[in-house]
ZAMARGU-4260 file (C-alpha; in steps of 0.2 Angstrom, whole numbers, plus 5000, padded with zeros to 4 digits):
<rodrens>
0) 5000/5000/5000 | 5007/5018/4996 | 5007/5034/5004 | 4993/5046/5004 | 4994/5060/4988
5) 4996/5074/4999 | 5014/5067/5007 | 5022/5068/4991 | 5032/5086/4995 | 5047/5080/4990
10) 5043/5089/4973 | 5056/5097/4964 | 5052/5116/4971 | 5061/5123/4954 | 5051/5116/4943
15) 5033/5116/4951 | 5022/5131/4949 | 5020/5144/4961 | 5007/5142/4975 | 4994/5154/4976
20) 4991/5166/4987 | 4977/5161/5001 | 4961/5174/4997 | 4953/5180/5013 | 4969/5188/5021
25) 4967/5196/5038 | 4960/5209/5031 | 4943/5201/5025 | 4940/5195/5041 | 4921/5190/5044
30) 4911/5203/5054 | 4892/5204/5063 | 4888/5222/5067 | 4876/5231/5056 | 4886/5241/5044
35) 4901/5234/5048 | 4911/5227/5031 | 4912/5209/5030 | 4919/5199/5015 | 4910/5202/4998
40) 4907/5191/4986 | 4913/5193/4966 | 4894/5189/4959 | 4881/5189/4971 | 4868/5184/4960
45) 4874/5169/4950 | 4882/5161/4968 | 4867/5165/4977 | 4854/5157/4964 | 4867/5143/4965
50) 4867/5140/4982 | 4848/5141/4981 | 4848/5127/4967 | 4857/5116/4979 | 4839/5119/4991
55) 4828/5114/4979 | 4828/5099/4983 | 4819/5104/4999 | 4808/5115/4989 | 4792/5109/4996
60) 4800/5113/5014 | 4803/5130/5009 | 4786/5132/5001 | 4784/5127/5020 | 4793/5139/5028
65) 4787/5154/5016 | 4770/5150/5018 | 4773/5152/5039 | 4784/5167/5039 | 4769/5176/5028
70) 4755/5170/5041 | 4767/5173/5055 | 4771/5190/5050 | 4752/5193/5046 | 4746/5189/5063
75) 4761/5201/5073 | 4755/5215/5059 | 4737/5215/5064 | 4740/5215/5083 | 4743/5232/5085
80) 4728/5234/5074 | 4717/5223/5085 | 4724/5232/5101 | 4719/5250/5095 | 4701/5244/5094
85) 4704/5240/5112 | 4708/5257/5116 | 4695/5264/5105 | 4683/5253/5118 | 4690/5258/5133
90) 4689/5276/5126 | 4671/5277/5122 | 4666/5269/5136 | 4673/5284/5146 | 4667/5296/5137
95) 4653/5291/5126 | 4641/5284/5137 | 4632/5300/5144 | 4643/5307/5154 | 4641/5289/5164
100) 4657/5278/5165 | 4652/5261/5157 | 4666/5251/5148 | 4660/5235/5137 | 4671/5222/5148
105) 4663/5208/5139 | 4669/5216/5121 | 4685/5221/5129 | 4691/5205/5136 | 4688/5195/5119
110) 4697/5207/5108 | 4712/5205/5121 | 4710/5186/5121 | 4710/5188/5101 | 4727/5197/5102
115) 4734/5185/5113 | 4730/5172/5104 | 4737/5181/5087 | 4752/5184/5095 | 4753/5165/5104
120) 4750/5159/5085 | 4762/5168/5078 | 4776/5163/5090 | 4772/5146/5086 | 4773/5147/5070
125) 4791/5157/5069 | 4797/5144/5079 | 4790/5131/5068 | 4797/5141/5053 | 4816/5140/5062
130) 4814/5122/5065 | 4811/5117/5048 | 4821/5130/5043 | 4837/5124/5050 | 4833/5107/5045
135) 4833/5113/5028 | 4851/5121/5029 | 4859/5109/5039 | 4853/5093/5027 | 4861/5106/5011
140) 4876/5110/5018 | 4877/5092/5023 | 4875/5085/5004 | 4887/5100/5000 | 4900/5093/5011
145) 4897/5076/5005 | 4902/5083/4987 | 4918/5091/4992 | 4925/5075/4999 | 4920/5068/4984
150) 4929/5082/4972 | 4944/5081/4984 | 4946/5064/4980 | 4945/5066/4961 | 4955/5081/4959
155) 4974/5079/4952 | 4989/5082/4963 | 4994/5097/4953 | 4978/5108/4960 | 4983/5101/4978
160) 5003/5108/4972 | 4996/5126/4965 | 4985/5130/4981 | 4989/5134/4998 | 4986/5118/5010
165) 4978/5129/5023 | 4967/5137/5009 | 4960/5121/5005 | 4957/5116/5021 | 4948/5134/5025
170) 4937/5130/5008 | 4930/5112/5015 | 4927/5118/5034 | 4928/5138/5038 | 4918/5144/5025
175) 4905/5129/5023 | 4903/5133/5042 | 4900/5151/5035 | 4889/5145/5023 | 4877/5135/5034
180) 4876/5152/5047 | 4876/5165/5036 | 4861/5155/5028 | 4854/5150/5047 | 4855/5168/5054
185) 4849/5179/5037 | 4837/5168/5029 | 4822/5168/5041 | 4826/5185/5048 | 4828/5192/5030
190) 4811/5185/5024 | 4804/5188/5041 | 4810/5207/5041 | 4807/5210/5022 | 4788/5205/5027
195) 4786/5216/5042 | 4791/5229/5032 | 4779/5227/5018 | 4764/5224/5031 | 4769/5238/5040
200) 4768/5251/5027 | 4752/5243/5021 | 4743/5246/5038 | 4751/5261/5042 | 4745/5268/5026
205) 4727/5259/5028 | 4727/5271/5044 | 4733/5288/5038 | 4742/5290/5023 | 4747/5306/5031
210) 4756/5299/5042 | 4764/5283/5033 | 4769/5296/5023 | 4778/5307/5038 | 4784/5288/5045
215) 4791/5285/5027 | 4804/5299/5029 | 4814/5290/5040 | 4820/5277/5027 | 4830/5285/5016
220) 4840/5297/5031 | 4842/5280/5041 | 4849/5271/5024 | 4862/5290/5025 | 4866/5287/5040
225) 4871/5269/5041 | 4881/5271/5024 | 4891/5285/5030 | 4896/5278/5046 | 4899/5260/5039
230) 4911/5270/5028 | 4920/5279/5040 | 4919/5262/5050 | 4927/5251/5036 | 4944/5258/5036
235) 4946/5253/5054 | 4938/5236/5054 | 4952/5233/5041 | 4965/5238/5051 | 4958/5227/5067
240) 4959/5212/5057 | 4975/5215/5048 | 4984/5217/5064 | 4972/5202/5069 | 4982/5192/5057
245) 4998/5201/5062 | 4998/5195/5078 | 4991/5177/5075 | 5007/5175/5064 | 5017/5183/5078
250) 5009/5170/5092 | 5011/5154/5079 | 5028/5157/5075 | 5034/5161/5093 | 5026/5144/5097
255) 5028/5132/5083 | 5047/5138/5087 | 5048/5142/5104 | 5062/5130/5108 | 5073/5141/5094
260) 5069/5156/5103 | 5074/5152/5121 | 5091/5145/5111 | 5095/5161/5106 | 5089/5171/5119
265) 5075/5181/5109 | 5060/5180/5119 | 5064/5201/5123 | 5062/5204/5105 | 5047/5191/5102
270) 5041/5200/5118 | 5043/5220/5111 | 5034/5216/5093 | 5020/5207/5102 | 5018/5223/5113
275) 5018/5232/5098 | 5005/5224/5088 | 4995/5222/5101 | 4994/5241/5106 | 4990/5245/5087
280) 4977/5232/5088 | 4969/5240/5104 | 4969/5258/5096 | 4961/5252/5080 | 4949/5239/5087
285) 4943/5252/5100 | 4941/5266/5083 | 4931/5251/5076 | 4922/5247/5089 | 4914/5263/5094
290) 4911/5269/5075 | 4900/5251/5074 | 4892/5253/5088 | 4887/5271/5086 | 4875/5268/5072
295) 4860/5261/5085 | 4860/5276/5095 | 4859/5286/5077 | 4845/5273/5074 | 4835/5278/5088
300) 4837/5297/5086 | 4829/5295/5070 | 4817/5286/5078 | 4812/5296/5093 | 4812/5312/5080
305) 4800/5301/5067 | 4790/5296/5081 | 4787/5314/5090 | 4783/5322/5072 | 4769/5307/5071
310) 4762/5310/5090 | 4762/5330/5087 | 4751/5328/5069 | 4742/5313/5075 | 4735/5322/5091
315) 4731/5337/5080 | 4721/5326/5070 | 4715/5314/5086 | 4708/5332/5090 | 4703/5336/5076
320) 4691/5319/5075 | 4697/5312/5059 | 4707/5300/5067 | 4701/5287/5082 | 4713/5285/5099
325) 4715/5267/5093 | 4723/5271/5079 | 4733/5286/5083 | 4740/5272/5097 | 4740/5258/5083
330) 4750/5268/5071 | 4765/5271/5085 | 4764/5254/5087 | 4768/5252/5068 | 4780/5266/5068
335) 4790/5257/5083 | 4790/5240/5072 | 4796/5249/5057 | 4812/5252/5063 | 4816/5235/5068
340) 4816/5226/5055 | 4825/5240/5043 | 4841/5237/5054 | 4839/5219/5054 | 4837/5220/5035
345) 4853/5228/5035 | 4863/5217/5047 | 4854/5203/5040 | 4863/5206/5021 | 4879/5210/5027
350) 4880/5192/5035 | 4870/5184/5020 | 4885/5194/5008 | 4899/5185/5019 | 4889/5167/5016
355) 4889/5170/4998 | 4909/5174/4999 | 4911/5158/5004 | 4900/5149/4991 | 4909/5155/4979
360) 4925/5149/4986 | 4918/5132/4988 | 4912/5132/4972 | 4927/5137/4964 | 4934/5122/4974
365) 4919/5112/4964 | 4923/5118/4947 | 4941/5115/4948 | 4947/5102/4933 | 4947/5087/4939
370) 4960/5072/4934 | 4955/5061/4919 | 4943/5047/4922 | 4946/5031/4925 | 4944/5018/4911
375) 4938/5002/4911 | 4951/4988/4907 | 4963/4980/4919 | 4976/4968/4917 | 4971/4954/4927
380) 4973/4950/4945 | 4991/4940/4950 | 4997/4943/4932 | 5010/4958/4938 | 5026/4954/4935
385) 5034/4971/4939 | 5041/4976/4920 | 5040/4993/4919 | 5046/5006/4905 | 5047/5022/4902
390) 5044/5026/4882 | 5049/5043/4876 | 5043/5050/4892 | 5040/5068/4891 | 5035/5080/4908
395) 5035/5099/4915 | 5026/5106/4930 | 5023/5121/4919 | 5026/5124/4901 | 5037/5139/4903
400) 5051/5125/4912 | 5054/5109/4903 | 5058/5097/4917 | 5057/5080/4908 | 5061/5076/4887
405) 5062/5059/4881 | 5066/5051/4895 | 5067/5033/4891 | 5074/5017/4904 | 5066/4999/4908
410) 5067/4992/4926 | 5065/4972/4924 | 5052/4963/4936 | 5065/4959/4953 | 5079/4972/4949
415) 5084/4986/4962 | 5084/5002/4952 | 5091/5018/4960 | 5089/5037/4954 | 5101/5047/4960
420) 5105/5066/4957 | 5105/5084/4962 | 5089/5095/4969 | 5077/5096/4953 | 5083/5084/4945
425) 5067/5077/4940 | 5068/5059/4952 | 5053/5060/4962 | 5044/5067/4951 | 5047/5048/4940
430) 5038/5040/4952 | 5026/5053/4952 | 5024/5048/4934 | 5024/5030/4938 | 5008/5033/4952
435) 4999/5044/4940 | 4999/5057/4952 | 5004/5068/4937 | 4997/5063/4919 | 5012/5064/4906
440) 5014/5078/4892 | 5021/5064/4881 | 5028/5046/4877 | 5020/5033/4890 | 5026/5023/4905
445) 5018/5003/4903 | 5017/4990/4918 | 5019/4973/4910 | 5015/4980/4890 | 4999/4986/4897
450) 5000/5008/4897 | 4997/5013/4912 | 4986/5029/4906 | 4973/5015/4900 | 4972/5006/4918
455) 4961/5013/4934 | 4973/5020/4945 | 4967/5010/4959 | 4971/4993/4947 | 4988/5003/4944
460) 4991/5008/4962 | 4985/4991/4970 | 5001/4986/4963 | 5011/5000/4971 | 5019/5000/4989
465) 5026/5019/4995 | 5038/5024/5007 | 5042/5043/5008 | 5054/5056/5015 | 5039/5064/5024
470) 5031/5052/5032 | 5010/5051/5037 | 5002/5043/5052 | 4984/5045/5055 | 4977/5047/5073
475) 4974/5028/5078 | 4985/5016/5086 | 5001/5010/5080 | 4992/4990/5077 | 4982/5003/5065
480) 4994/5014/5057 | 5003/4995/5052 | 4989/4989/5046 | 4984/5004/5035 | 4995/4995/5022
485) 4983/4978/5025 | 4966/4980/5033 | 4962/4963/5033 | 4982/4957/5037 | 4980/4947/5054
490) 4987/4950/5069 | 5003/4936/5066 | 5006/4947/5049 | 5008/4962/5058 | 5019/4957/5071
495) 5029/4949/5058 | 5029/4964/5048 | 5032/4976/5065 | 5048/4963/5070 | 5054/4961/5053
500) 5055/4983/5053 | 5062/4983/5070 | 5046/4993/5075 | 5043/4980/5089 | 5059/4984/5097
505) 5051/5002/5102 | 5034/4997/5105 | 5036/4988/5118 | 5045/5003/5128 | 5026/5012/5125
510) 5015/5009/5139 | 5001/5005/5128 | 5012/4994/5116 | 5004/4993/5099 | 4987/4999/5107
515) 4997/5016/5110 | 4987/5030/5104 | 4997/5040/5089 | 4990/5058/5082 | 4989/5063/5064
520) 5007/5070/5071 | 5014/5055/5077 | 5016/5065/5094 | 5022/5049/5105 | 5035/5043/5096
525) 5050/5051/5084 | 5054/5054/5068 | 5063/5039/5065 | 5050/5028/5073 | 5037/5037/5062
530) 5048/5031/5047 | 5052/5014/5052 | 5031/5011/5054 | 5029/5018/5036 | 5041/5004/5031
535) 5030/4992/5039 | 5014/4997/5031 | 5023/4995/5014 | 5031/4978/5022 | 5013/4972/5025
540) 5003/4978/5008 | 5017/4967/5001 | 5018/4976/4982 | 5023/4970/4967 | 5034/4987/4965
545) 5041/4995/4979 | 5046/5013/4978 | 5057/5021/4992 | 5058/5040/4992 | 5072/5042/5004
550) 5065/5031/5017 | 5077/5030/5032 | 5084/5047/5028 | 5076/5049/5048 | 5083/5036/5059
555) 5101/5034/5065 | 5114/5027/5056 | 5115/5009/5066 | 5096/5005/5064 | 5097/5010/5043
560) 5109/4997/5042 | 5095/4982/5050 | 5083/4990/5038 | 5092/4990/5023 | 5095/4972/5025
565) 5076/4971/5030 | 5074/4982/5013 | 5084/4971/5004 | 5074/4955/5010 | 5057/4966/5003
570) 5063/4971/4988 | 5069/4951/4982 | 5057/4947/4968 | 5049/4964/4968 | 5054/4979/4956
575) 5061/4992/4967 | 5062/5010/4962 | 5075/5018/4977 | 5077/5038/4977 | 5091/5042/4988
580) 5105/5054/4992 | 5115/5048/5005 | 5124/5036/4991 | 5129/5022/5004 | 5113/5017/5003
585) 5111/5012/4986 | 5127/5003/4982 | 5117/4986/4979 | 5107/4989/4968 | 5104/4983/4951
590) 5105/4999/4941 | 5109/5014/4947 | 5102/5028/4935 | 5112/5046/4936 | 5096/5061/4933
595) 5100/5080/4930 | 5089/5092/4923 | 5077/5079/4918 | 5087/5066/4909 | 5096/5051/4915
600) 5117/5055/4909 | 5122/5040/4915 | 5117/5023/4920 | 5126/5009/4926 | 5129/4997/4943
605) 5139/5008/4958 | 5156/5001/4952 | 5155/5004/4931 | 5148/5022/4936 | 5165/5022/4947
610) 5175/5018/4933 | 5168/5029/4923 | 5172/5046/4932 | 5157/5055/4926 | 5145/5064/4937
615) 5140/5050/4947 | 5161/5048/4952 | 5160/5067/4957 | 5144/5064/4970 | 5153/5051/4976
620) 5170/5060/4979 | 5159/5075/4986 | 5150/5065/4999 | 5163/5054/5004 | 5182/5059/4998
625) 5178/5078/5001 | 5172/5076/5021 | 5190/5065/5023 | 5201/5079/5014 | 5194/5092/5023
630) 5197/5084/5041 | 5215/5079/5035
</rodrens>
């Protein structure tokens, strides 16, 4: 069994193409204030119809959900109606009844149980609304997950090489988490605000038109309002995350490296730039803050002027008799739950703008070209003898820098071939080739006769057994990290295999033995312990072709000497394909093929390249005459 995809960073780093830079730097840090910036999307409209294409498949749900924000809305709209009736018949009956005090109890107590039942019935239907609401999110962003995993799987190594790790990982969990709030939080309160609004201005105009009219004003100077302190607002929020970032950077390279700090004495200076940062993060966070949070006291300004201008020329005409008590009372009502939802509205589309930003993010991820698909044939199960060639075989990382040109060699089934050269040379990026990690530019690489462009990869990589420089544990136990190579290898087959590697002579010094607990990280044990269990999950899969990416340049010098010996017993009747640069290592083996810039110069066993005094003589005499000479 081989290495995952994503361990292969032994590229050669001159010849790959540039990652990109992660988008969403500290400075597009998410916000949730009302009219406070927060990141924006590219096209709101095609991603957000997207995103809602995605929910159509809970369409009738949302028919659902629709059809109880409208009713819900309805019944909160006419209580302030129904209440003013109330006061109308507390009214009359004071004053209407002949100069004697008689107030209709009877009629009064049923309008107020008729409010409390609208109001009780609305509640219960917003909270229905939300629950079938979050359902509805929550099973999208679900499926959306789903299909991430599955794109991840079929995209090429070479989209994992252009983009930033972390950017990727951001994509599949930060932003679909944004996603499925942004969506929670806006889409209920949007529809719920956008039809309180409507009902609003409907009553208040079915009341007085004069003063909907007068309540109307306040729109547009709130809108002035927010925009001009969101814009005076913006430039510091995007300071506060920008030395947001700063300081994250600051803390998680003072941590990651804290032993290399203490050693040279620079925790003073780590000490000075923190103090730094942090005080210009104080001063803009507090200028950010207070410019937020001033735009609901400007709110409520408007508000209290709106509703004194409605109170003075409702009492006028109160006194006046065109207009009832009630519905002087019910209009202020209206008035009060006018402003409300305008502010939600607001805050509402600032957090639904952010969800978008991260839809279109994960759906860049979703339209990213994927590797050719898979065909059908195979080449038969136990018939792999190991014969593999290279015909003609042409590669670059990018088109602007040739790496590979008719490259053309043949590695017989059992024979030990070793790739040897300086950085860039173009060696791990053969076995790149031989994986189909990376699909050739031209010529062809066949397994057996069989091109391994027209096998599945799984048939091809089935076949296949990895050990690489950087090695890959998963959080499991080490019995489980072993047996990632096997799944269904019993447990005499792994202690062979763990015995055989030498893995057994540190286990037993772990309290839990092979039950101990490992992280992704391999915390509990070293680097060279992490190596020597990759060697026994490529020892375990037991591969027709064994490929060996500088596999013990981690342990010490005594235990690479039992496991090339162990190696030696693994690769017997197995085509092996050794990268190495410590040259002691590879002195055995069959052929020993000389790479720079792309192309094989030399090939040979260890002592005709000796003889020859070529390039392979002159890495040789560096790494082993030069060290002597210079100690002499």
């Amino acid at each position: 069994m081989k290495e995952s995809p994503d361990s292969t960073q032994a590229q050669e780093d001159l010849h790959r193409p540039p990652v990109s830079e992660t988008r969403g730097g500290p400075g597009t840090g998410r916000m949730t204030n009302v009219g406070v910036p927060m990141e924006r999307s590219k096209d709101f409209g095609t991603t957000s119809r997207r995103l809602m294409l995605r929910m159509s498949q809970e369409s009738v749900l949302v028919l659902l959900v629709l059809v109880l924000a409208v009713t819900s809305v309805t019944l909160v709209v006419l209580g302030p109606r129904i209440l003013g009736h109330a006061t109308d018949v507390v009214f009359d009956g004071l004053l209407r009844r002949n100069g004697v005090n008689k107030i209709d109890f009877s009629k009064l107590h049923n309008i107020l149980w008729l409010a409390l039942l609208l109001y009780v019935s609305s509640f219960c239907l917003a909270y229905l609304q939300s629950y079938i609401m979050s359902g509805v999110v929550q099973r999208t962003m679900y499926q959306l997950r789903q299909d991430v995993e599955a794109k991840l799987h079929r995209l090429p190594l070479s989209y994992i090489d252009k983009n930033s790790r972390g950017d990727l990982l951001s994509r599949v969990t930060n932003d679909i988490d944004n996603i499925a709030q942004s969506l929670q939080q806006s889409l209920s309160g949007l529809l719920t605000s956008l039809l309180t609004i409507v009902g609003v201005i409907v009553m208040m105009f079915l009341i007085s038109p004069i003063l909907a009219l007068i309540a109307m004003l306040m729109v547009p100077s709130s809108l002035i309002t927010m925009k001009q302190i969101a814009s005076r607002s913006k430039k510091r929020f995007i300071a506060q995350w920008m030395h947001t970032g700063k300081l994250n950077g600051l803390v998680e390279e003072a941590f990651t490296g804290h032993a290399i700090v203490k050693a040279f004495g620079r925790q003073g200076e780590v000490e000075d730039r923190f103090a730094a940062i942090n005080e210009e993060l104080h001063d803009a966070s507090f200028g950010a803050q207070f410019m937020s949070g001033a735009i609901q006291p400007a709110m409520m300004f408007i508000g209290n002027l709106n509703y004194v201008a409605i109170a003075v020329v409702g009492g006028v005409r109160v006194a006046s008799g065109s207009l009832g008590l009630g519905d002087i009372q019910a209009f202020i009502q209206y008035s009060r739950l006018f402003t409300a939802p305008l502010t939600q509205t607001a805050s509402m589309m600032n957090v639904l703008q952010s969800g978008i930003a991260s839809a279109e993010r994960v759906f860049e991820l979703l339209d990213a070209q994927e590797q050719s698909p898979d065909v059908e044939s195979h080449i038969g199960d136990g018939l792999v003898t190991g014969r593999v060639e290279f015909v003609n075989v042409g590669f670059s990382y990018s088109k602007e820098t040739p790496l590979i040109e008719d490259l053309s060699l043949v590695a017989e089934p059992g024979t030990t071939v070793a790739i040897v050269g300086p950085t860039g040379a173009g060696k791990t990026t053969l076995v790149n080739l031989l994986m189909r990690f990376y699909e050739l530019d031209s010529g062809c690489i066949t397994l057996d006769g069989h091109d391994i462009a027209k096998m599945p990869r799984r048939d091809l990589r089935s076949n296949i057994g990895m050990v690489l420089q950087d090695t890959w544990l998963f959080g499991g136990t080490i019995r489980e990290n072993i047996a990632y190579g096997n799944p269904g290898a019993s447990e005499d087959q792994i202690m062979a295999v763990a015995k055989a590697t030498y893995v057994d002579r540190f286990v037993h010094s772990l309290p839990d033995g092979y039950d101990t607990i490992l992280s992704d990280e391999g915390g509990s044990v070293s680097a060279g312990e992490k190596q020597l269990l990759t060697i026994a999950r490529a020892f375990l899969a037991d591969p027709t072709i064994l490929i060996l990416d500088e596999a013990t340049s981690s342990v010490d010098t005594r235990t690479e000497v039992l496991i090339q010996k162990a190696m030696s017993a693994l690769r017997s009747k197995r085509t092996s394909f050794v990268i190495a640069h410590r040259l002691s290592t590879i002195r055995d083996a069959d052929v020993i093929l000389m790479m720079e810039k792309g192309r094989i110069v030399e090939q040979g066993s260890h002592e005709v390249l000796l003889a020859r005094k070529g390039p392979y003589y002159e890495l040789y005499q560096s790494q082993f005459l030069a060290p002597a000479e210079e100690i002499m």
